[in-house]
Structure formats: C-alpha cells, structure tokens
KOLFIFI-297514 format. One record per residue (C-alpha): x, y, z; residue number from 0. Coordinates in steps of 0.25 Angstrom, whole numbers, plus 5000, padded with zeros to 4 digits. Layout:
BEGIN
+------+------+------+-----+
:    x :    y :    z : num :
+------+------+------+-----+
:    X :    Y :    Z : NUM :
...
+------+------+------+-----+
This chain:
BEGIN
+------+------+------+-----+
:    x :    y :    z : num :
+------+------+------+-----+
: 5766 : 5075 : 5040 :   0 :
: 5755 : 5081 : 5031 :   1 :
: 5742 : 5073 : 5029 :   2 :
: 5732 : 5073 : 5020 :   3 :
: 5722 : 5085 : 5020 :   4 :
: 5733 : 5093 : 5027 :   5 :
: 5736 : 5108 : 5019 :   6 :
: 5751 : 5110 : 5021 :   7 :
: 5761 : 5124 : 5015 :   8 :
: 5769 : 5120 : 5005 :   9 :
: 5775 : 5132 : 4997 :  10 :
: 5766 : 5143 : 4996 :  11 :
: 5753 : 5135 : 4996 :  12 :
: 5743 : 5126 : 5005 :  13 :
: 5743 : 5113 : 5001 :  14 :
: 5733 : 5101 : 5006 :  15 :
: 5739 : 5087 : 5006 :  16 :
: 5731 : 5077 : 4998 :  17 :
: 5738 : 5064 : 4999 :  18 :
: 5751 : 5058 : 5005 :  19 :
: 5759 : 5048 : 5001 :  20 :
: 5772 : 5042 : 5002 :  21 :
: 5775 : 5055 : 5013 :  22 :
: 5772 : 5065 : 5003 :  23 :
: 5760 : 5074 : 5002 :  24 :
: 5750 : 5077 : 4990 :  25 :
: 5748 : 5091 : 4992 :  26 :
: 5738 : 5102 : 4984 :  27 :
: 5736 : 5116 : 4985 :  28 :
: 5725 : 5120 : 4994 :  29 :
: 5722 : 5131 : 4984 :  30 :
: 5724 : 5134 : 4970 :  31 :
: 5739 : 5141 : 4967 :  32 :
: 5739 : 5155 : 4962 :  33 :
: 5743 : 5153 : 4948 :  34 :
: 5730 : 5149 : 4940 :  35 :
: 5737 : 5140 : 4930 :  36 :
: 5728 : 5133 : 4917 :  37 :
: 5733 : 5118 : 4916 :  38 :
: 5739 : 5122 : 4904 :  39 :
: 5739 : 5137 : 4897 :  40 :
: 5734 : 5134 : 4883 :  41 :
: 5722 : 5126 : 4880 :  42 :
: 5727 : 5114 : 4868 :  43 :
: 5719 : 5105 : 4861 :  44 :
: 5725 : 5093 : 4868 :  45 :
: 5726 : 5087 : 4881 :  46 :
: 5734 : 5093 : 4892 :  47 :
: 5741 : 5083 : 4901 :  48 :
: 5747 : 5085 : 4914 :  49 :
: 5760 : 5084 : 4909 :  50 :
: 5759 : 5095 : 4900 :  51 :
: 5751 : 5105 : 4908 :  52 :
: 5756 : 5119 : 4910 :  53 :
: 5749 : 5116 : 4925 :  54 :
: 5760 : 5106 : 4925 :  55 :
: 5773 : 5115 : 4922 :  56 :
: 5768 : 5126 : 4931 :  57 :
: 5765 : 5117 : 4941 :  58 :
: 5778 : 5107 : 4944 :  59 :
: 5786 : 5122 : 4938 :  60 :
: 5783 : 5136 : 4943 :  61 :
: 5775 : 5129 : 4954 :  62 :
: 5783 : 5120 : 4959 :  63 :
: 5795 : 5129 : 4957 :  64 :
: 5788 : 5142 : 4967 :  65 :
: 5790 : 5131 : 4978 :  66 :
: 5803 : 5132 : 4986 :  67 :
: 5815 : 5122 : 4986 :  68 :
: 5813 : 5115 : 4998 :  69 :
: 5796 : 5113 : 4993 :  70 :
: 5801 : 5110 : 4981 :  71 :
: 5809 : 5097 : 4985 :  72 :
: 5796 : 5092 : 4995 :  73 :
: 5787 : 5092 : 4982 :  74 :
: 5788 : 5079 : 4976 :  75 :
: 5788 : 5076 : 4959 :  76 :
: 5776 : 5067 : 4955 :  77 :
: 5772 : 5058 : 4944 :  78 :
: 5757 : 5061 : 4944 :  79 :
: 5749 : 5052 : 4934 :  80 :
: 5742 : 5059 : 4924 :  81 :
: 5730 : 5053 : 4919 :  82 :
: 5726 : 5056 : 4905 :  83 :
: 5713 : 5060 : 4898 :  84 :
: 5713 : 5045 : 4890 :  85 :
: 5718 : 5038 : 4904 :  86 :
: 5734 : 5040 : 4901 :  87 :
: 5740 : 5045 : 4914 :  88 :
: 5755 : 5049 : 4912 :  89 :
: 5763 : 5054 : 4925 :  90 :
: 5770 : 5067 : 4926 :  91 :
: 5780 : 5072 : 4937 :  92 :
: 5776 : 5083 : 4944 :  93 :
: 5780 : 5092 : 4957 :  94 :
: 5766 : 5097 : 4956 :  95 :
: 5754 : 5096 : 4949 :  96 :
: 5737 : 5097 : 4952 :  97 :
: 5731 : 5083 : 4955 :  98 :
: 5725 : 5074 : 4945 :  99 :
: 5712 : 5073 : 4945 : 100 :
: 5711 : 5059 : 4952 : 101 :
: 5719 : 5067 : 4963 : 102 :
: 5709 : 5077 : 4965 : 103 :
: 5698 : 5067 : 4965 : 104 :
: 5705 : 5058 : 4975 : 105 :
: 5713 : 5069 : 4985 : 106 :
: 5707 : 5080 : 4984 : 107 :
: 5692 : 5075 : 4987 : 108 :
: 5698 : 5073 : 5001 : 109 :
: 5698 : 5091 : 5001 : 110 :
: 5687 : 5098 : 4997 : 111 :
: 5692 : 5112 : 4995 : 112 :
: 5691 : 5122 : 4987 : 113 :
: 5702 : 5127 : 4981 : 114 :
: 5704 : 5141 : 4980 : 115 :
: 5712 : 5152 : 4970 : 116 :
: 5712 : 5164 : 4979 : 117 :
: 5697 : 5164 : 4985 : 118 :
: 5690 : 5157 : 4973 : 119 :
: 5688 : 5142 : 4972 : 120 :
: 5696 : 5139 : 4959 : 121 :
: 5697 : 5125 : 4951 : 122 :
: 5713 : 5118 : 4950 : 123 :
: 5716 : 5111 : 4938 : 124 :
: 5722 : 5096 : 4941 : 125 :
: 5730 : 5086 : 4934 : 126 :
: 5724 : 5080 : 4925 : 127 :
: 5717 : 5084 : 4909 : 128 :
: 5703 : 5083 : 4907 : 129 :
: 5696 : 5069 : 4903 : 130 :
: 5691 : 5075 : 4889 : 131 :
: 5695 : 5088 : 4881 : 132 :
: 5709 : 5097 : 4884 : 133 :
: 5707 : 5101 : 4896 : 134 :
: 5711 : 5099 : 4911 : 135 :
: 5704 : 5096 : 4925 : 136 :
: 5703 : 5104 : 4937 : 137 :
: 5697 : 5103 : 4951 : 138 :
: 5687 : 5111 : 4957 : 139 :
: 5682 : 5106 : 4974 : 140 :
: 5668 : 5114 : 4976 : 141 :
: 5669 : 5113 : 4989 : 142 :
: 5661 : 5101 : 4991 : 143 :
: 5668 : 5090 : 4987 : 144 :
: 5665 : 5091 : 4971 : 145 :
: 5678 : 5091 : 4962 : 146 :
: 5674 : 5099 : 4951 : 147 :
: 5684 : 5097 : 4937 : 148 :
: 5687 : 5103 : 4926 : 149 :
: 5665 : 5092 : 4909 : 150 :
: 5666 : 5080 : 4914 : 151 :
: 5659 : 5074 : 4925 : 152 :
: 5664 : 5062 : 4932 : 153 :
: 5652 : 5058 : 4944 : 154 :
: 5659 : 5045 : 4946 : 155 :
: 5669 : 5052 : 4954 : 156 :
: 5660 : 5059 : 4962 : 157 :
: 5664 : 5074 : 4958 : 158 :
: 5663 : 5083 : 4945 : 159 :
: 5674 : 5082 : 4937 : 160 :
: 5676 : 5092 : 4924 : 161 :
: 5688 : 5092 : 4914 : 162 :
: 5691 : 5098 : 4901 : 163 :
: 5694 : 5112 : 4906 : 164 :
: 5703 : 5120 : 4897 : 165 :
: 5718 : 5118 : 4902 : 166 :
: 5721 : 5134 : 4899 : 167 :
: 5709 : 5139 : 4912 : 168 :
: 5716 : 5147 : 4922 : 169 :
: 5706 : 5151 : 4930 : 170 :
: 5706 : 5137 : 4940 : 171 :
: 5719 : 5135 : 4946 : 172 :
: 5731 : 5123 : 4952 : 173 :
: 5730 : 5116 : 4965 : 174 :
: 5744 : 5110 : 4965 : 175 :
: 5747 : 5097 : 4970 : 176 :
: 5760 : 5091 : 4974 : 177 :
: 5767 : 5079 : 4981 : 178 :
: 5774 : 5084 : 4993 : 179 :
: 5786 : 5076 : 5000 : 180 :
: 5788 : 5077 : 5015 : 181 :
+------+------+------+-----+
C-alpha cells in the first residue's frame, strides 16, 4: 500500500505520492519530464484556460499514450475543477494534468524539493491561468520552503506567488500529476 511521501516507479519515471483517497494514489513526477512544453505555443490576447491548453492535449494525449496497456488502465480519468481568473471554476476530465495552484499550495508544502530538468533546478507550469493579464502560473521550491510563481504577491498565504507569465515560455517545464488506482 503506498503511503503518503512514498516515491514509487510508474512507467519510465519516479513519482511522490501526495494524497490518498478512496484507495487510489495522487502521484507527481519527482522531477521535471524531458519534453519542456510552453502552456500553450502562441501567445493570444485572451485568456488561456485549462481546458484549451496545448499543455492539456499533450498531456492526457502523447503522454498518456508513451505509457503502456497495463499502466494505462491503473490511471484513473479526473474531473479537476478549474478555477477561473473572475472566480468561474469549470471541471475538465483528465488522465493527467499539473496541479492547480491550491494543490501545490496544500500538497506540495508537505515536500520541499527542488525539482530538477537534468542537473538544473527548473520551474513547472501548473493548472491554473494567471489572476491578472494572459498569462499562466508556475511553481518554483527554493529549497526552503518558499513557493515562488509565476507579479503578484500574495503574504496572506505565507509564500511568493507570481502569475501573468507568457503562456508561449518553454524554458520552465511539467511536473505531471495523476490519480493512480490500486
């Protein structure tokens, strides 16, 4: 039975377990993936949702799809809700997806590392647009418990959040999440 905290091998990755429930396991990459992705590959003049990210149909597609049959069937479809820059949430279904920010806030807190692209500490985008503009918000661990974000600052929460970064950047990269069933 994996517990919390516990790294497990799923596909060609190391995972950390970041919540169970209902016998099935949240799971996150312990690293960044290879493939540097942007959120999505042209910069608009609107807002980019969730729901219409290329991050999103690279992630529960080509993604999803390198895994084998058997993993495959053991990772379970979501509804993630999906909060919105003017407090709209929508819920899309996904096999895989980065965690929102509330998720990062909440889970990830427990886990202060640094996430890695090869042998450099790189930022991952997550789930969410920004508060303000047409951008997107990532996640950044320092090392000492500070979750750094991609101009905003938000104290009451005890860490340095940043939004409104350019959806098109490719130099950060994807932590994959999923929701694993026994």
């Amino acid at each position: 039975m994996v517990k919390v905290g516990d790294t497990i091998k799923f596909g060609k990755y190391d995972w950390r377990a970041l919540d169970v429930l209902d016998g099935k396991t949240l799971i996150i990459t312990e690293d960044i993936v290879v493939r540097q992705l942007p959120y999505h590959s042209v910069a608009v003049n609107k807002l980019i949702t969730w729901e219409k990210s290329d991050l999103r149909g690279y992630l529960n597609n080509e993604f999803y799809n390198s895994f084998g049959d058997e993993d495959r069937q053991r990772i379970a479809l979501t509804e993630n809700v999906n909060k919105r820059v003017n407090g709209e949430k929508n819920v899309t279904s996904d096999y895989v997806f980065p965690l929102s920010i509330d998720e990062a806030y909440t889970l990830l807190d427990k886990f202060y590392k640094i996430a890695a692209r090869g042998d450099t500490a790189s930022w991952w985008w997550l789930r969410c647009p920004c508060y303000f503009g047409h951008g997107a918000i990532y996640a950044y661990f320092d090392g000492h418990g500070n979750v750094f974000s991609c101009p905003v600052n938000l104290k009451d929460i005890g860490a340095n959040l940043r939004d409104n970064c350019p959806v098109n950047l490719e130099d950060g990269g994807v932590r994959p999440a999923l929701w694993l069933n026994p």
